[in-house]
C-alpha positions in Angstrom: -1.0 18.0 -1.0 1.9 17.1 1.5 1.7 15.1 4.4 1.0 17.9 7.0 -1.3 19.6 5.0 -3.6 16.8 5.4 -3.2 15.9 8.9 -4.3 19.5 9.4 -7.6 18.6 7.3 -7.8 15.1 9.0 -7.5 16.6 11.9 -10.0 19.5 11.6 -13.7 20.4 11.8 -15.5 19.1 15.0 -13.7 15.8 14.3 -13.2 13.3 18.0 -9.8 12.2 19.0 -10.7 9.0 18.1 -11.4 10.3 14.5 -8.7 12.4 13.9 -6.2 9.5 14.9 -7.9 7.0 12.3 -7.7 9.8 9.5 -3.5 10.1 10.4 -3.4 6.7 10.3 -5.1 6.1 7.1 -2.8 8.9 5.7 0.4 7.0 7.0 -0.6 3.6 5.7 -2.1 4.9 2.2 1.7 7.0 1.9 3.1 3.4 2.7 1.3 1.8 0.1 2.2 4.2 -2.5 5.9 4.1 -1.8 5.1 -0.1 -1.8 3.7 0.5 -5.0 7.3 2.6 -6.0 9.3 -0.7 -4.4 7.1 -3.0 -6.4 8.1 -1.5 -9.7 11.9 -1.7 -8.4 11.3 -5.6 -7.4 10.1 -6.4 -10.2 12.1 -4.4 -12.8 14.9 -6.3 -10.9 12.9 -9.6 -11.3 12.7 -8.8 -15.2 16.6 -8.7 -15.5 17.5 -11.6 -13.2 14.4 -13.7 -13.9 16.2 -16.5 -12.5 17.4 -14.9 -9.5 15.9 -16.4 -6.5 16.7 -13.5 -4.3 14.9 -11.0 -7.1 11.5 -13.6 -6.9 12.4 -12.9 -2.8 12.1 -9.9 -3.0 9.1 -9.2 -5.1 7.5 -11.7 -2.9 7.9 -9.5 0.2 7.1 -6.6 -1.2 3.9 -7.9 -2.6 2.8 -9.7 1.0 3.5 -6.6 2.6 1.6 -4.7 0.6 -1.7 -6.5 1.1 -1.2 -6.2 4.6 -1.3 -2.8 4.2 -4.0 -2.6 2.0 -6.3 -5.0 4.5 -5.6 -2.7 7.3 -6.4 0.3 5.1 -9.4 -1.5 4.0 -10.0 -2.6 7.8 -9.7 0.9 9.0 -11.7 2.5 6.6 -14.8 -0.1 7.6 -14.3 0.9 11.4 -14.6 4.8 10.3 -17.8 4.2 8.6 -16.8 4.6 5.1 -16.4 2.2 2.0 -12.9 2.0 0.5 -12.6 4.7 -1.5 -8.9 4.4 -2.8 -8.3 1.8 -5.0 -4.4 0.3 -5.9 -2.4 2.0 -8.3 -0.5 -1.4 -8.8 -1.8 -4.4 -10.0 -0.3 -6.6 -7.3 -1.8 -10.2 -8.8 -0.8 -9.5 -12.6 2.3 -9.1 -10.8 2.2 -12.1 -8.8 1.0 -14.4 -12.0 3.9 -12.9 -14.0 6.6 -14.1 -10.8 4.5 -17.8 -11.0 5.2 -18.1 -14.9 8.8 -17.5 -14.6 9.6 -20.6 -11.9 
C-alpha cells in the first residue's frame, strides 16, 4: 500500500487531530526505517569489500545509530498512542554491529 493510501486510512474513521498526526508520523518514521534497513545492507556490503576501510566501518556505524533512533522514537510513539509495538526490524542491527566489532 503506498504512502498516501495509508495516510488516508491513518487519517480516517472518527480518529482526533492528535491521532491522525501520530498515525502519519509513525508511517514517516517506519518508511524511514525500512529505507535505513535498504542503507544498512549497502553499508555493510561496502564494509564486506573494504573491511579495513575506516570510512566503510563509518559509515555502517551511522547508519546503524540512526536507525535505533528511529526505532526508539517509533517504539516511543507507539507507547504514547496506546499500543504495544507491533512492527518488529526487518534487519538485525546487533548481528550487524558484532560482525563490524570482529573485523577491528
Amino acid at each position: 500500500m503506498h504512502g498516501r493510501a495509508l495516510l488516508r486510512i491513518a487519517a480516517g474513521g472518527g480518529m482526533t487531530d492528535a491521532g491522525a498526526t501520530l498515525k502519519r508520523s509513525l508511517i514517516f518514521l517506519e518508511r524511514e526505517l525500512d529505507r535505513l534497513g535498504d542503507a544498512a545492507d549497502d553499508a555493510e556490503q561496502e564494509l564486506r569489500l573494504k573491511p579495513t576501510d575506516v570510512q566503510a566501518r563509518r559509515q555502517a556505524e551511522a547508519v546503524y545509530a540512526l536507525a535505533r533512533e528511529v526505532w526508539a522514537k517509533i517504539q516511543a510513539l507507539r507507547g504514547t498512542e496506546g499500543e504495544t509495538a507491533d512492527i518488529q526490524l526487518h534487519r538485525d542491527f546487533s548481528r550487524h554491529s558484532a560482525y563490524r566489532s570482529g573485523l577491528g
